[in-house]
C-alpha positions as CSV (number, residue, x, y, z in Angstrom):
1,X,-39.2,2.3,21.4
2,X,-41.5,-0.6,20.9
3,X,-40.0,-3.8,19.4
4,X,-41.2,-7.0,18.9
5,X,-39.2,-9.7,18.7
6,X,-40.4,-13.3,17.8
7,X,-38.6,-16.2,18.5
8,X,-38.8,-20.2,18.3
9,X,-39.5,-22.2,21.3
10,X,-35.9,-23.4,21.2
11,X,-34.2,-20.0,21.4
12,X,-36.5,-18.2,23.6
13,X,-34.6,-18.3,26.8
14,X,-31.8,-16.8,24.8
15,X,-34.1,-14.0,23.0
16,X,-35.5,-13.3,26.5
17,X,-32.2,-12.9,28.1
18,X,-30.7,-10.2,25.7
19,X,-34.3,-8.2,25.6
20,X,-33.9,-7.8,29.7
21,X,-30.7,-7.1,28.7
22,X,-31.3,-4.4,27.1
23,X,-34.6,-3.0,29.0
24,X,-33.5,-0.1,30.3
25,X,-33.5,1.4,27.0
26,X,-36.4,-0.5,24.9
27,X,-39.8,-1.7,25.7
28,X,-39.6,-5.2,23.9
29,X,-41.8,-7.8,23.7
30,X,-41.0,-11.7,23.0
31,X,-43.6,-13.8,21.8
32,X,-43.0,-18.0,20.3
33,X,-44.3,-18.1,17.1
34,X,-43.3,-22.2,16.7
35,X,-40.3,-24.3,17.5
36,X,-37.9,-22.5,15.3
37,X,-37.7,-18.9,14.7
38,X,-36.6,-19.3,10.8
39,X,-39.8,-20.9,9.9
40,X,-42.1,-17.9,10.9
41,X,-44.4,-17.1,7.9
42,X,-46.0,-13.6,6.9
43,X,-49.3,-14.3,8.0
44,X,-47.9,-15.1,11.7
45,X,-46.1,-12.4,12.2
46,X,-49.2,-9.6,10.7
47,X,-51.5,-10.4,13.6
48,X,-49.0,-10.2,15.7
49,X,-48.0,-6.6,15.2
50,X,-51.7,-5.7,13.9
51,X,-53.6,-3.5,15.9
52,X,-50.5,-2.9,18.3
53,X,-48.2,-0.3,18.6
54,X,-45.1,-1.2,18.0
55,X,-42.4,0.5,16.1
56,X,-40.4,-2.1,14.6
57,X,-40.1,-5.9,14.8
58,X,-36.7,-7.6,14.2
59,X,-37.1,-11.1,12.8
60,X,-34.4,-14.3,12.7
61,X,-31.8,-13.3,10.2
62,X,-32.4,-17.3,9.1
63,X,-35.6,-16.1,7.9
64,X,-36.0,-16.6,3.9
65,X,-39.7,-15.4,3.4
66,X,-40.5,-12.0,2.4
67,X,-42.0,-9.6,4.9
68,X,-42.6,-6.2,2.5
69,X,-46.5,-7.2,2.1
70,X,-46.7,-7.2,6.0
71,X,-45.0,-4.3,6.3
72,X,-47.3,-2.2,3.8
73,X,-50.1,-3.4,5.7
74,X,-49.0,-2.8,9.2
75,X,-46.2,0.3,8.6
76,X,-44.4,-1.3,11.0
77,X,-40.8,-1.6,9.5
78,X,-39.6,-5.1,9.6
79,X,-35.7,-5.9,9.9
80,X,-33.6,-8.8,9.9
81,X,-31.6,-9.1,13.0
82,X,-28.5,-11.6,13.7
83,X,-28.6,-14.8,12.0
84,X,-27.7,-16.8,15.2
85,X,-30.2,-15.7,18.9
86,X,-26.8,-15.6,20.6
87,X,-25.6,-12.5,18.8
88,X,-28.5,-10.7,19.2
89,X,-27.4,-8.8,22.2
90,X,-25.1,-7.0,20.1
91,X,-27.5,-5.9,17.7
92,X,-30.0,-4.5,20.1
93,X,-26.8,-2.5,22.1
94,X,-25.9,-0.6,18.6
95,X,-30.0,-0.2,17.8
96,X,-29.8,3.2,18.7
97,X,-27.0,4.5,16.4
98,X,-27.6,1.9,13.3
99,X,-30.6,1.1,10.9
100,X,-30.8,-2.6,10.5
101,X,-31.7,-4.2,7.0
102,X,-34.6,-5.4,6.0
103,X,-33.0,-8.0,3.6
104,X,-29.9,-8.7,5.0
105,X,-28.7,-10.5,8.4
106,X,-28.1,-7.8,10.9
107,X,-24.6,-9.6,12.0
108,X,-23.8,-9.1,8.3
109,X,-24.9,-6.6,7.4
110,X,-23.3,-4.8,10.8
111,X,-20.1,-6.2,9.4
112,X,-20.1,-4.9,6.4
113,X,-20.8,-1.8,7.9
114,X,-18.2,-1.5,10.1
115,X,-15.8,-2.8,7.4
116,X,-16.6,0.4,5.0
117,X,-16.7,2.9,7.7
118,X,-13.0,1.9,8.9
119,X,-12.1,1.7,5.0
120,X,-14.0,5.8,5.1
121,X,-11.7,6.1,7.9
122,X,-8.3,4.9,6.6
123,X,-8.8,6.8,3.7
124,X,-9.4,10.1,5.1
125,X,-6.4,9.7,7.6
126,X,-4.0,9.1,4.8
127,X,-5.5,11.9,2.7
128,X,-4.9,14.2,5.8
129,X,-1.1,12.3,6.9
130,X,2.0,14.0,6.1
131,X,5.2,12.5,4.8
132,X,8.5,12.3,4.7
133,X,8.7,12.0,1.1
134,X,6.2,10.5,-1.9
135,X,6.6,8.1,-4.2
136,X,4.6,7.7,-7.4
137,X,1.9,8.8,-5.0
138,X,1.9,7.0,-2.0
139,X,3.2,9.1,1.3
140,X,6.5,7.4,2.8
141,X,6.8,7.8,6.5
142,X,5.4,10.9,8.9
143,X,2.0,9.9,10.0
144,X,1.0,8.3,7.1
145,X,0.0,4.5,7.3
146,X,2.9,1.7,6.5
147,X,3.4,0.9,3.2
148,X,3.2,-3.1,2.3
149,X,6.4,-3.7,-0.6
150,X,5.8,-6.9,-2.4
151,X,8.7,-9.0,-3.5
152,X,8.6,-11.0,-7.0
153,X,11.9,-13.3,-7.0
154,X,13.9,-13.8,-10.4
155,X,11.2,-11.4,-11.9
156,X,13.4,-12.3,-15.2
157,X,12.4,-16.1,-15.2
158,X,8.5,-15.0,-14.8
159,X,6.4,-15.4,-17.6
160,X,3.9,-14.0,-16.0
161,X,5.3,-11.0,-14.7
162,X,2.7,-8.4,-15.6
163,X,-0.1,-10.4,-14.4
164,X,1.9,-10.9,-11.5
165,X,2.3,-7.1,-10.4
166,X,-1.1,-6.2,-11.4
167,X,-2.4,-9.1,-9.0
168,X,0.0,-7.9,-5.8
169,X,-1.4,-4.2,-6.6
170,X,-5.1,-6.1,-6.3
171,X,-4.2,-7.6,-3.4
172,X,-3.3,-4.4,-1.5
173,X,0.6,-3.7,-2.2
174,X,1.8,0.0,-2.2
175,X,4.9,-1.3,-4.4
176,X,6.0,-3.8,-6.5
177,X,9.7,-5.2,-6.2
178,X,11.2,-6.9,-9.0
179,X,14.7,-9.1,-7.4
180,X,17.0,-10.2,-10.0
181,X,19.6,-13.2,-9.1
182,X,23.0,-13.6,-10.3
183,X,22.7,-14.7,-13.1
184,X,20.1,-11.7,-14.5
185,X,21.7,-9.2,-17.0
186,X,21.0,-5.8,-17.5
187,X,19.1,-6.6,-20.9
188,X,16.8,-9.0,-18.6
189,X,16.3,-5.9,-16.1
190,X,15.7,-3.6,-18.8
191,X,13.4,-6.2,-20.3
192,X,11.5,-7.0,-17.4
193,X,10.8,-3.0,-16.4
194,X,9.9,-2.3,-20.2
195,X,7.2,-5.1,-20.3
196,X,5.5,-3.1,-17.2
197,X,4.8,0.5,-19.0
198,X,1.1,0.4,-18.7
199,X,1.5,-0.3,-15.0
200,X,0.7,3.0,-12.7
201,X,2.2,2.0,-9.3
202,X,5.9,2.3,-7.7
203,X,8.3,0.1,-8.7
204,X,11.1,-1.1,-7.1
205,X,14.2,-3.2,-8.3
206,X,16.4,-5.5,-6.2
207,X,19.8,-6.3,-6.2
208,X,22.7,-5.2,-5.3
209,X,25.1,-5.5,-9.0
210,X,25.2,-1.5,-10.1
211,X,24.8,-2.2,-13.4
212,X,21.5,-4.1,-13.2
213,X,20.7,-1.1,-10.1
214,X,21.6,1.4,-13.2
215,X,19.5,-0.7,-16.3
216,X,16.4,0.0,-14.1
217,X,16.6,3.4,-13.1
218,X,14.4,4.4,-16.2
219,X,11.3,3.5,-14.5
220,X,12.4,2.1,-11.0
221,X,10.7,4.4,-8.5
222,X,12.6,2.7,-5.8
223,X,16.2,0.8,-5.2
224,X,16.6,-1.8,-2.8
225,X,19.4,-2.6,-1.4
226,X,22.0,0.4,-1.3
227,X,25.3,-0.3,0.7
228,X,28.9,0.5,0.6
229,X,30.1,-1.6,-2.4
230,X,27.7,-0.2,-4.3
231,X,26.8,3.4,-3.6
232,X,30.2,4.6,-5.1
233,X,29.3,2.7,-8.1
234,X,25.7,3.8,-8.8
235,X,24.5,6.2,-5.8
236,X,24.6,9.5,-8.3
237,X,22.9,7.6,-10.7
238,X,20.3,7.2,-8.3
239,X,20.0,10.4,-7.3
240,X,20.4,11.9,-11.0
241,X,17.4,9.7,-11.7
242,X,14.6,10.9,-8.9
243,X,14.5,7.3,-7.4
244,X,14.3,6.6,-3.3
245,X,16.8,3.8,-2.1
246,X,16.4,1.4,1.0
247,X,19.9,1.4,3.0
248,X,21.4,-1.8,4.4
249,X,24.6,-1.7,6.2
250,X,27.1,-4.6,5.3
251,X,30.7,-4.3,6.1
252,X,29.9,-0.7,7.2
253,X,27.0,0.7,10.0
254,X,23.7,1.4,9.1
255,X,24.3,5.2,9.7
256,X,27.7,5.1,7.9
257,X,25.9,4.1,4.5
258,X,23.7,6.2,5.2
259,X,25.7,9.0,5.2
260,X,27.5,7.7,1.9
261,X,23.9,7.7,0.4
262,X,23.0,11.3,1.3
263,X,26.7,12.2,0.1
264,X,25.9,10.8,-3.6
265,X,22.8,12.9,-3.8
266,X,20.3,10.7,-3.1
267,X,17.6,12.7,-0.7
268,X,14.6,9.9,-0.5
269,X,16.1,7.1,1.8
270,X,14.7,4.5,3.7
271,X,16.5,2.3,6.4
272,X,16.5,-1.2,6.6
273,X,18.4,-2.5,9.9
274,X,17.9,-5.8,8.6
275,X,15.1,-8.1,10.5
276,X,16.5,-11.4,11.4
277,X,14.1,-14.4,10.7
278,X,13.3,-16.3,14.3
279,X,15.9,-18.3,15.6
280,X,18.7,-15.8,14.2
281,X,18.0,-12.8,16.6
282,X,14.6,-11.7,15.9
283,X,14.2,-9.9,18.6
284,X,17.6,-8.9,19.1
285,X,17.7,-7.0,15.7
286,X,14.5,-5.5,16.6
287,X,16.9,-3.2,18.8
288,X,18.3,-1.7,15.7
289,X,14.8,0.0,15.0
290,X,14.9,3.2,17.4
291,X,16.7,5.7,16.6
292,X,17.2,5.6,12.9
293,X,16.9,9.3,10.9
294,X,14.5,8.5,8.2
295,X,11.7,6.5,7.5
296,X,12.2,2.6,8.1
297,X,12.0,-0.4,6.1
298,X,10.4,-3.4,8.3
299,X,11.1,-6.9,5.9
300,X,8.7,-8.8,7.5
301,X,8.7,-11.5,4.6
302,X,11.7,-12.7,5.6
303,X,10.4,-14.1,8.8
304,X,7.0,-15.6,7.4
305,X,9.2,-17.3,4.9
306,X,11.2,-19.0,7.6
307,X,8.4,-20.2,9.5
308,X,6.4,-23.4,9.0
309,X,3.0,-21.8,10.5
310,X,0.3,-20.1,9.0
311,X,1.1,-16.6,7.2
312,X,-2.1,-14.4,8.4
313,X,-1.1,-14.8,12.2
314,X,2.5,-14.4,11.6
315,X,1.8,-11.2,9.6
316,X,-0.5,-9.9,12.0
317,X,2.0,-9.9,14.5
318,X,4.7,-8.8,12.5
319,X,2.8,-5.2,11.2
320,X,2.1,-5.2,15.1
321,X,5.8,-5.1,15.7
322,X,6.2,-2.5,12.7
323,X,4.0,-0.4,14.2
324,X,5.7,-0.3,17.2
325,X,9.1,0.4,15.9
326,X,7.6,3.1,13.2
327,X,8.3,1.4,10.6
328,X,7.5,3.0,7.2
329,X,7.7,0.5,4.8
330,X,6.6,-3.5,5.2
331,X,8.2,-6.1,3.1
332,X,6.4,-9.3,2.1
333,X,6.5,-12.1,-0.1
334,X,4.9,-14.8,-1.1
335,X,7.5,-16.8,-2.7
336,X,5.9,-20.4,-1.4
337,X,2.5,-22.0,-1.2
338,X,2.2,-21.7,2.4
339,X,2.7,-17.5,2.4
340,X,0.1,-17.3,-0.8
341,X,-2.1,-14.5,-0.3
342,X,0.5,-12.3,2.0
343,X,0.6,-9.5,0.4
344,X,-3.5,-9.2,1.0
345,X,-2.8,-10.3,4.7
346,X,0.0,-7.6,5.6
347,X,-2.0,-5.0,3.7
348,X,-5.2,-5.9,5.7
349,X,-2.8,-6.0,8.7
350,X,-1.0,-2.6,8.1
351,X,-4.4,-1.3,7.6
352,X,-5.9,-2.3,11.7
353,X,-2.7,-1.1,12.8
354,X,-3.6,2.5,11.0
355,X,-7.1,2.3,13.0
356,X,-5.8,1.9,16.3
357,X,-4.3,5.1,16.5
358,X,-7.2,6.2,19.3
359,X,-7.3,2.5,21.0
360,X,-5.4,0.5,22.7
361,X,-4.9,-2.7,21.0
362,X,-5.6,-4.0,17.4
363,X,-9.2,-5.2,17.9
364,X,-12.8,-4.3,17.1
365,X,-12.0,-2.3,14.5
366,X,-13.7,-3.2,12.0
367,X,-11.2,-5.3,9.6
368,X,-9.8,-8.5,11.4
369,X,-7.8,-11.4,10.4
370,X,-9.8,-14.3,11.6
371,X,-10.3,-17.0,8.9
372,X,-11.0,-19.9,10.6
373,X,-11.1,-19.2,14.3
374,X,-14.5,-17.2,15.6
375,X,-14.1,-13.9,17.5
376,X,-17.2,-15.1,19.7
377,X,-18.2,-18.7,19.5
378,X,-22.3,-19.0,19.0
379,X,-23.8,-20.6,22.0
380,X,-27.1,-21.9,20.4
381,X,-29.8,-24.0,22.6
382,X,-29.3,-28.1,22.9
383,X,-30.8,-30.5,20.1
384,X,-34.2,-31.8,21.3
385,X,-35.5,-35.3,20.5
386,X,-36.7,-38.6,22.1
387,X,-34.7,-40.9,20.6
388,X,-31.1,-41.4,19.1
389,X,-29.3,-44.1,16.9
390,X,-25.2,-44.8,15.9
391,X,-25.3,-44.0,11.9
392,X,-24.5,-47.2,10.2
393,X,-21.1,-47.0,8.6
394,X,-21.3,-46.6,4.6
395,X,-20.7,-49.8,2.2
396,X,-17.2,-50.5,1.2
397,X,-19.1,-51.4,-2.0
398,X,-19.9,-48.1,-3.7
399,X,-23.0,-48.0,-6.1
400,X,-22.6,-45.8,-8.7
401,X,-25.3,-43.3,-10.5
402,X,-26.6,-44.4,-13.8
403,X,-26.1,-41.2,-15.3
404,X,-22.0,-41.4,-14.9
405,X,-19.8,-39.8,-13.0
406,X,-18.9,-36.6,-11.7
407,X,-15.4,-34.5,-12.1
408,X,-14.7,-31.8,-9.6
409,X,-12.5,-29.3,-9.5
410,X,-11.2,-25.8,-9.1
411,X,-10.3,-23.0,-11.9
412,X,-8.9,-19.5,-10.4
413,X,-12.1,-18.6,-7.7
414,X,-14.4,-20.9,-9.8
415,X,-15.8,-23.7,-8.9
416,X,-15.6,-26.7,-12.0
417,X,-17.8,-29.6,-12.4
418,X,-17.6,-32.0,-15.2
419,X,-20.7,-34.1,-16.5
420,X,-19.7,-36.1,-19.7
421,X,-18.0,-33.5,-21.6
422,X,-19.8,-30.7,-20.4
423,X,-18.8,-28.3,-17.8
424,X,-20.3,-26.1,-14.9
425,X,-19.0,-23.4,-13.6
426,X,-19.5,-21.2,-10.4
427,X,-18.3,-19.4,-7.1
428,X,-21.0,-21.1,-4.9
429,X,-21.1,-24.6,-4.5
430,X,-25.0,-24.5,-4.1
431,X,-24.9,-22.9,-7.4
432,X,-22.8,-25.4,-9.2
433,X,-25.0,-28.7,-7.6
434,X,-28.8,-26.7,-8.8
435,X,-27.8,-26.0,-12.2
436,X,-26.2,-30.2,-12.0
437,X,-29.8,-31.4,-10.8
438,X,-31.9,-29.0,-13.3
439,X,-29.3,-30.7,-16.0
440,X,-30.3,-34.3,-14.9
441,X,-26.7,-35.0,-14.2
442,X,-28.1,-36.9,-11.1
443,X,-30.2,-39.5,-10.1
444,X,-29.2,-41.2,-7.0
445,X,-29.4,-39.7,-3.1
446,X,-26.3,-40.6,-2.1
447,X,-24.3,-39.4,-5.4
448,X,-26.4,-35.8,-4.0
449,X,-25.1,-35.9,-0.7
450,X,-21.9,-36.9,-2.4
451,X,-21.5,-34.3,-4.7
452,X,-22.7,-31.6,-1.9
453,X,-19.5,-32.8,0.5
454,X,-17.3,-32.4,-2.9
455,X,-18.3,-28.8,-4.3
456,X,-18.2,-27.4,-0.6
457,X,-15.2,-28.8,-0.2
458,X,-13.7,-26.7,-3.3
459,X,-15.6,-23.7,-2.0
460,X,-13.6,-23.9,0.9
461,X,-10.5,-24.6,-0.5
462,X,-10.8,-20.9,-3.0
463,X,-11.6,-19.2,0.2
464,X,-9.2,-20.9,2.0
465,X,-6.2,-20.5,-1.1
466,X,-5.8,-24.2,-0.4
467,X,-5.2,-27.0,-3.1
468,X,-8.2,-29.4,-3.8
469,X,-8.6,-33.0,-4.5
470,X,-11.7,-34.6,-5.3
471,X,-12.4,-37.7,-2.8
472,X,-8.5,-36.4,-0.6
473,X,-9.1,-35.3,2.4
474,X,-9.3,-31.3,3.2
């Protein structure tokens, strides 16, 4: 195969490096077209592949102009490889098995890719997994994939309950837990499950009072926690009404309640050896995890809870370790700002521990956890110039725009900017600051760069799930 692949003057050496690189398979040819490889123009790159026979050419994904009219004149295909020179080796070493695009940057695009044929993959496996036992639907244990459980606390006090479940069901949960406190009655229970009758996914309730364990057995698909002060009480009504129960041991073993619960009929049971939060004997408890007779309940939430660092690692590592153990069922919660969003991180989580059943570790697979650190930091050629100057530091003095002043802000996964009474919405800051300067909202250079800082700054906050304050520091 024939490729050509031009390049600026100031990422040659690294274009040049990856075609040797991958010689032995391609016949590739690297010509400058100008200092940077973005800026190549239509008319550039059509006498370059004219009259030559070349069988593609792979242009900088930074490219923004339009190549179809070159194409239709050359019928050479034209596709967008990796926005950044230093990832183009990995493009041209999966050339052979994937078709680049022709609008989108290879790295993305290879991404997104990867990302729906593991998402192909993880649905077929659990389509062909068998299981202990099912409920409302989703496979419990055998070799289907772990189940994330998501915990809403005091689920009576929420006045937002059903927006609530349908959001952790969103973010990936297999089941929804409502936990009661002491001071819930069996009215509130009742109340609380009644109010969710349009919802299609598992329920769970927890506490360990039988009569709010007995108030939500009408729709409860699942009981958490079972033990022996209350299985006398309320195991047969568990088992009359269809529902699975997590196991805890108390005053008695694990295996001993266990027993008690298969005694009162109940024939879907999951055990929970109880995961101690670090500090307490987190890894001593995870001794308690071999061994057990039916499928496991791994509460990982407990943990994240306890532990002033950021929730995606900690999760990551914690589905690791509920892999390990076979763990059916993982328990998380977001009950503070700093786990917000857990439920989508174990889910995502669970999910690369389901892929790695044919590798070794959790990694290229196609879904990750990275947010803010890069798998592969981009190595891109030094700046080049003659001379350099210290910036001058701004004015204390601040002059403002003629046409007022700006409000920022953030609404749900929106993007808010407020011109005298009048509002702007959008996911992308870009988005937000064109539509401001086609309004005439601004007038001055600095209120531009200004107001650029500001709306990124919210865009990274909603991707981030961070708070945002206009002018506060990130």
């Amino acid at each position: 195969m024939h490729i050509l692949l031009p390049t600026g003057s100031a990422t040659v050496a690294i274009v040049k490096a990856a075609a040797e690189r991958a010689s032995d398979r391609y016949e590739i040819d690297v010509v400058v077209t100008g200092d940077i490889a973005s800026f190549l123009a239509p008319g550039d790159l059509q006498r370059l592949l004219r009259g030559r026979d070349y069988d593609m050419a792979i242009v900088s994904g930074m490219c923004t102009a339009s190549f179809a009219d070159v194409e239709r004149d050359t019928g050479v295909p034209v596709y967008r490889g990796p926005r950044h020179a230093a990832d183009l080796s990995l493009i041209l070493g999966v050339l052979d098995r994937v078709r680049l695009s022709k609008t989108v940057p290879a790295d993305d695009f290879l991404a997104e890719t990867r990302r729906k044929e593991a998402c192909r993959q993880l649905a077929l496996r659990e389509e062909e997994a068998d299981s202990e036992f099912i409920i409302r639907g989703r496979k419990i244990g055998g070799s289907s994939r772990m189940k994330v459980l998501a915990e809403i606390m005091d689920a009576h006090k929420r006045d937002d309950l059903v927006d609530e479940v349908r959001r952790f069901f969103a973010a990936g949960a297999d089941i929804v837990d409502l936990g009661f406190g002491f001071d819930a009655t069996a009215e509130d229970v009742r109340r609380c499950f009644s109010t969710l009758a349009d919802i299609e996914g598992p329920l769970a309730v927890d506490t360990q009072d039988p009569l709010l364990i007995s108030a939500a057995l009408f729709r409860a698909d699942l009981v958490l926690s079972l033990h022996e002060g209350n299985i006398p009480v309320v195991g047969e009504a568990v088992a009359d009404a269809g529902a699975a129960a997590v196991v805890v041991p108390r005053e008695r073993t694990l295996q001993e309640n266990l027993v008690a619960a298969e005694e009162a009929g109940i024939s879907c049971l999951i055990a929970d050896p109880l995961l101690q939060p670090v500090g307490s004997g987190l890894v001593a408890s995870l001794s308690g995890f071999p061994g057990v007779p039916c499928p496991l309940f791994f509460g990982a939430g407990n943990v994240v809870e306890l532990l002033d660092a950021d929730s995606m690692g900690a999760n990551a590592l914690l589905a690791g370790m509920a892999y390990e153990v076979g763990a059916a069922v993982v328990f998380t919660s977001e009950h503070s700002d700093k786990t917000r969003g857990s439920v989508a991180e174990m889910r995502r989580a669970t999910d690369m521990m389901a892929l790695m059943t044919d590798r070794p570790y959790p990694k290229d697979l196609g879904l990750d956890l990275l947010a803010l650190k890069e798998k592969r930091r981009r190595r891109e050629p030094p700046l080049e110039y003659n001379s350099i100057m210290d910036a001058y530091p701004v004015p204390d003095e601040i002059t403002y725009d003629p046409l007022g002043c700006i409000r920022i802000g953030i609404e749900g996964d929106c993007i808010v900017a407020v011109h005298r009474d009048c509002a702007v919405r959008g996911r992308r800051w870009e988005d937000v600051f064109y539509t401001l300067l086609v309004n005439g909202s601004l007038s001055r250079l600095d209120h531009a760069a200004y107001l650029g800082k500001e709306l990124f700054k919210a865009e990274l906050a909603i991707r981030l799930q961070r708070s945002f304050e206009q002018d506060g520091p990130f």
